[in-house]
N, C-alpha and C positions, 0 to 999 in steps of 0.2 A: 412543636405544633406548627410553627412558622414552617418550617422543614416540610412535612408533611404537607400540609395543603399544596407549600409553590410545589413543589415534585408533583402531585396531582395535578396543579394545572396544566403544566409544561406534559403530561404525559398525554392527558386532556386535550392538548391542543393539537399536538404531535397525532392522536388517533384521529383526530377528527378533521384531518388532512390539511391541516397550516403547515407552512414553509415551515424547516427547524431551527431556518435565521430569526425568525419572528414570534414561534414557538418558544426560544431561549429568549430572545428579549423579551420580549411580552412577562415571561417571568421573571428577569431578573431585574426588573425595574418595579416590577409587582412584589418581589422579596425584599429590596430595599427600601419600599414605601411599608411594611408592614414590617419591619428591623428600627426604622427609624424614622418616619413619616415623611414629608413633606422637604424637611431639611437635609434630607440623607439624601435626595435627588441632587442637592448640588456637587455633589461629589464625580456624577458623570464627568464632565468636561475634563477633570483631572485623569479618570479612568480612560474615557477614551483617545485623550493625547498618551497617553501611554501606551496603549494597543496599538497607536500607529503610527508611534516614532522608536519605531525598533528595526534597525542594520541587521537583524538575525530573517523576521522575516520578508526582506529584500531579495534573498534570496529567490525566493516560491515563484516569482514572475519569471525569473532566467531560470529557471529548471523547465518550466511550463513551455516557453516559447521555443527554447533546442529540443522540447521531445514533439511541438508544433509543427517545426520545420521539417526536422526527420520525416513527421507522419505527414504532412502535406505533402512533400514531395514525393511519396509512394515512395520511398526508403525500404518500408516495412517491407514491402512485397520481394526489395531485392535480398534484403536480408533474410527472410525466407529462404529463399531459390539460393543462397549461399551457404547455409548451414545441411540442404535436404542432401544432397551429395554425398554429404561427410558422414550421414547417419542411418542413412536410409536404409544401408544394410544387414543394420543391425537388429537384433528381435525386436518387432514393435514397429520395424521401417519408417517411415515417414512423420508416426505420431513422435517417438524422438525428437523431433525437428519440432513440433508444438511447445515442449518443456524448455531445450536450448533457445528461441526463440524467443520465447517469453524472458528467461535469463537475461538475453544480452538487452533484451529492449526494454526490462526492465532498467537495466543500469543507465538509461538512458531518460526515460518517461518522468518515474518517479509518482508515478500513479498504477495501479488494479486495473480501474474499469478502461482507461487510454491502454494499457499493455493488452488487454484480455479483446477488445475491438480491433486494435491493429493487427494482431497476429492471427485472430481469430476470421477476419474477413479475409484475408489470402489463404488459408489454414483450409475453412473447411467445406468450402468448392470443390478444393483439390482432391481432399480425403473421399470426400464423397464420391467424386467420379472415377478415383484409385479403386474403391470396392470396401474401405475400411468400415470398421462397426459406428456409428454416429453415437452413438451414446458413448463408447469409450474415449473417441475422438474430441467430443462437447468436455465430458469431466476434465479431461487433458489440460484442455485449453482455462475451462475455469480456474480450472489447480494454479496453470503455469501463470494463468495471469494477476494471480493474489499476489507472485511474487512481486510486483511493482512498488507494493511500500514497505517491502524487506531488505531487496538490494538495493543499494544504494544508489543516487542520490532519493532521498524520498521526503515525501512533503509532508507523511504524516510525523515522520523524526523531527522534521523541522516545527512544526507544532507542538508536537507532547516537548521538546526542549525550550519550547518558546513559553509553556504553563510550569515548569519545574525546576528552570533554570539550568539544565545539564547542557553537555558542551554536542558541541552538532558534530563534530568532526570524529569525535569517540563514536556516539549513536551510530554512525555512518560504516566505520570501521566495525562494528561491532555485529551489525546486520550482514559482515559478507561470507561468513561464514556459516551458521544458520543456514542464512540463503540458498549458498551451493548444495549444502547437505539437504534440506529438503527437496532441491533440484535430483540429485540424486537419488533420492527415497522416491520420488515420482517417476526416476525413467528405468529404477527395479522392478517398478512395479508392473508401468506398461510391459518390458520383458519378459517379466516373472506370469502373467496372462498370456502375452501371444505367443509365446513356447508352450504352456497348459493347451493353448484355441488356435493355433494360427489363422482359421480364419474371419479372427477380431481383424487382423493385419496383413495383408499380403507381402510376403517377401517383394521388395523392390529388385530390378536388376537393370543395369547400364550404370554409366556414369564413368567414364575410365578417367588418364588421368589427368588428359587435359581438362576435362570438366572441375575435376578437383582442384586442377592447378589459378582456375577461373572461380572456384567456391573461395579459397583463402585468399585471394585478392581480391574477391568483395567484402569478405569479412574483414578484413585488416584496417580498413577506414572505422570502422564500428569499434573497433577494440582498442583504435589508439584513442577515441574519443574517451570513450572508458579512461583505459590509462591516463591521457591527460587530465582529464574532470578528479577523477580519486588520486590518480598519484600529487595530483598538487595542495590536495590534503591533507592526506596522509605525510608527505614531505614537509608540513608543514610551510610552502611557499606561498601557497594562495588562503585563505577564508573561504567559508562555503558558497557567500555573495561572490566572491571574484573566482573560483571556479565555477560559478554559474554561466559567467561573462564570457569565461573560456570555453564552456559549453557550446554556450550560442554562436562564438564568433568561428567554433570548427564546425558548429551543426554546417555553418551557413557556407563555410568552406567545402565539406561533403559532397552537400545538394547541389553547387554552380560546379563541381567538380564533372558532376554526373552529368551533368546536363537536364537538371529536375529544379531548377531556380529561375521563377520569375516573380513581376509583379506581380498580380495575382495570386501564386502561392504566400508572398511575405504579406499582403494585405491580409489574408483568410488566416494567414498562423498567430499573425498578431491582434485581430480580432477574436480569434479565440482565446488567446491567452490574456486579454482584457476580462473577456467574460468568465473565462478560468480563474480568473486569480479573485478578480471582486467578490466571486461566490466563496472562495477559500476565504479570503482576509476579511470577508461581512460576518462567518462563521466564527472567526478569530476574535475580531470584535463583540458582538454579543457574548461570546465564550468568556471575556475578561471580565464582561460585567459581572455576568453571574458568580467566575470566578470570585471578585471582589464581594460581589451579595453574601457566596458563602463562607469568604473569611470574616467578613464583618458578625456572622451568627455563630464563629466557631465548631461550624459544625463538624469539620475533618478534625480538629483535635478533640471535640466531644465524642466520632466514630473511636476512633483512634484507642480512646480511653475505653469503650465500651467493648472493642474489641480484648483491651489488655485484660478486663476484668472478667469476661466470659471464657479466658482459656484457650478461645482458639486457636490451633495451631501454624506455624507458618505451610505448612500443607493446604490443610482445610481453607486456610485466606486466600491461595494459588487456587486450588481447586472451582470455591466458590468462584474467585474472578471467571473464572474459565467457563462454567455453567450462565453466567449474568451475561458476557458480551457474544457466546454464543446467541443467545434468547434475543437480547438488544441489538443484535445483525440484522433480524427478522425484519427492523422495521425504524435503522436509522442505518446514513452509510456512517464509511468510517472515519472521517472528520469531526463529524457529528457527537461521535464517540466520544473520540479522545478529548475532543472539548469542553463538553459534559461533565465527562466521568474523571478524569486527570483530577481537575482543584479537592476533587470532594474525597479521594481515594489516595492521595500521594503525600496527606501527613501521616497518613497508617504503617508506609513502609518502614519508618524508625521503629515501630513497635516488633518487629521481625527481622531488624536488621538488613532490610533489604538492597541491594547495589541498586540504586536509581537508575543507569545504563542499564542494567539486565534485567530491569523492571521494565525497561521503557521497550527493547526485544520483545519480552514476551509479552505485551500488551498491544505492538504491533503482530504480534503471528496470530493472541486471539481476535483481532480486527480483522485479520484476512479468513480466521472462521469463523466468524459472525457474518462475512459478507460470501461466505460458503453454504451458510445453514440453510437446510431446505425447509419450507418450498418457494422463501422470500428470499433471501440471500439477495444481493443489487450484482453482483454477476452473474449469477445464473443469469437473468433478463439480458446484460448485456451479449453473456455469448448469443441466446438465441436469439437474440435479434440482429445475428451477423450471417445469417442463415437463413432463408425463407422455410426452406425444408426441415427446419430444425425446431420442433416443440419444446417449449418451458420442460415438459415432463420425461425427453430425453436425456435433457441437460441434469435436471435432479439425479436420476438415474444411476448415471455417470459419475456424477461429483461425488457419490456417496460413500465409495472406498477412497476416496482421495483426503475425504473429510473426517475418517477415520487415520490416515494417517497422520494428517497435521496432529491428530490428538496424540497420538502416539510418539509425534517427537517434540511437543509439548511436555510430556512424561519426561523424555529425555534430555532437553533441555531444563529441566527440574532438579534431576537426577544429577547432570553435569553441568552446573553455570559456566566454565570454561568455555564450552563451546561459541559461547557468546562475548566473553570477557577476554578471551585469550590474547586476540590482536587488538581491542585497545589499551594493554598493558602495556603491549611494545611500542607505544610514541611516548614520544616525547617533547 
């Protein structure tokens, strides 16, 4: 009954447009006083030094501030103009270039809604004045930009491993292949359309081969960063906090490279990443509480058990999740989510045997379609708001055979956990 009610308030509060930092405390200090009155409050001070004396999430501020720098210093735009060359002439021409795009700056951001603004604010000026179809343009770019908490480094990994205890460097590893393939499931798609329409897309033409010779020497800055930040992972040489450090100190290398670094850019990336991070790590905090509200009530091993004795299947548990964070996209982002929903849902997976790494994949890819689902989805908004020309109801549009895919390699990722398991098998 305790159960009940706080879930009603927090949902309560959440409809009735309170912050969800304040919406989740407000309940989970409202569950702790109705679990164990008055006395059960002193237990904060304990909770909350623990939510913020953790080396794991140190991380979250150095992933934030190297995709700050990137993005402050117009990076985005040249990494654009570096990939469009290489793709342009291929079916789908220049929208190509929205999906790769989003890929590589995803490896870099570690966020959705940062990937799906950066790219999509160079992105779709151009598309538009090229003659391209803007609805297919808009889906493109939502699609590409969901990847930001799939490939890696991402901050929603860093979280769901910060509420379950799994290793960050596996999650990391485990999200880049997924990643790729649904990158690819999306630029079949654009092709598999403008060979049907071509004129969703106009065939591009120019670009000979010094322009290309000028594309992979912008891009080669972007790719070692890449490499350096995950190879020193995966190598085992660095932690995911001091590949963060390495991030920053090549972000910063890049940008004074270019001639895109001054004061003013490092004032504005690190003011952002101040207000970036507080909002992530206030979310992380109230998250612990609750967390602790709902270990103190038992409730995930009381789910847990009522699950074992209604039979459901490990299908039907996947499925349902997959229907629930769709719906709960509508109307929280995905931090919000995994914060939430992780304490209350992650003593269940013993009862199904489930890999906690390949739980934590597929609970990032239904996050990226929760923040898909029309007609509330939090990217949809962001793309069209990178666009004057561009309506909320293009963007729906669009995103809607994109949003049937993820489901579809959701199935797939079902079908074969490998796909997600396979490379962090191979560390060591």
């Amino acid at each position: 009954m305790e159960t009940i009610l706080i879930l009603g308030l927090l949902i309560g509060l959440m409809l009735g447009g309170l912050w969800v930092h304040f919406a989740v405390g407000i309940s989970a200090i409202s569950y702790i006083y109705l679990l164990r009155g008055f006395g059960g409050l002193k237990s904060l001070g304990l909770v909350s030094w623990g939510a913020a004396d953790s080396f794991t999430l140190s991380a979250i501020p150095l992933f934030v501030l190297m995709a700050e720098i990137l993005l402050g210093s117009g990076l985005s735009s040249r990494l654009y103009s570096a990939i469009s060359p290489l793709v342009r002439r291929l079916p789908g021409g220049v929208l190509n270039t929205n999906i790769f795009g989003c890929a590589i700056f995803a490896a870099v951001s570690g966020g959705s809604a940062s990937t799906a603004a950066a790219i999509g604010t160079v992105a779709l000026p151009e598309l538009g004045r090229l003659g391209y179809d803007k609805r297919l343009a808009a889906g493109s770019l939502a699609a590409g930009g969901t990847l930001g908490i799939l490939i890696p480094p991402s901050i929603t990994m860093i979280v769901y491993s910060t509420f379950t205890e799994t290793s960050i460097p596996k999650l990391f590893m485990a999200g880049i292949v997924p990643g790729l393939l649904l990158s690819l499931l999306y630029v079949i798609y654009i092709m598999g359309r403008s060979i049907a329409n071509p004129a969703l897309a106009p065939r591009a033409t120019g670009g000979g081969g010094v322009s290309l010779l000028k594309s992979v020497g912008d891009l080669f800055p972007f790719l070692a960063l890449i490499g350096l930040v995950m190879g020193s992972i995966y190598g085992g040489v660095a932690t995911p906090t001091e590949a963060g450090a390495i991030g920053v100190v090549s972000a910063l290398v890049i940008a004074a490279s270019y001639r895109s670094l001054n004061v003013r850019i490092l004032r504005t990336a690190i003011h952002r990443t101040l207000v970036m991070s507080g909002n992530i790590l206030f979310i992380v905090f109230v998250s612990m509480i609750f967390a602790y509200a709902t270990a103190l009530s038992g409730f995930g091993e009381t789910l847990a058990e009522w699950l074992r004795d209604a039979g459901l299947s490990r299908t039907g548990f996947l499925l349902a999740a997959l229907v629930f964070y769709a719906v709960l996209g509508c109307f929280m982002e995905g931090l919000g989510m995994i914060a939430i929903t992780i304490p209350i849902i992650f003593p269940t997976l013993a009862v199904y045997g489930i890999d906690p790494i390949w739980f934590g994949i597929y609970i990032v890819i239904l996050v990226e379609l929760g923040q898909l689902t029309p007609p509330l989805g939090v990217i949809l908004f962001v793309v069209a708001s990178t666009w004057r020309e561009l309506k909320v109801e293009d963007v729906v549009a669009g995103t809607v055979p994109f949003f049937a895919i993820i489901i579809l390699f959701i199935f797939l990722l079902m079908a074969v956990p490998d796909i997600a398991l396979w490379l962090p098998s191979q560390m060591h």
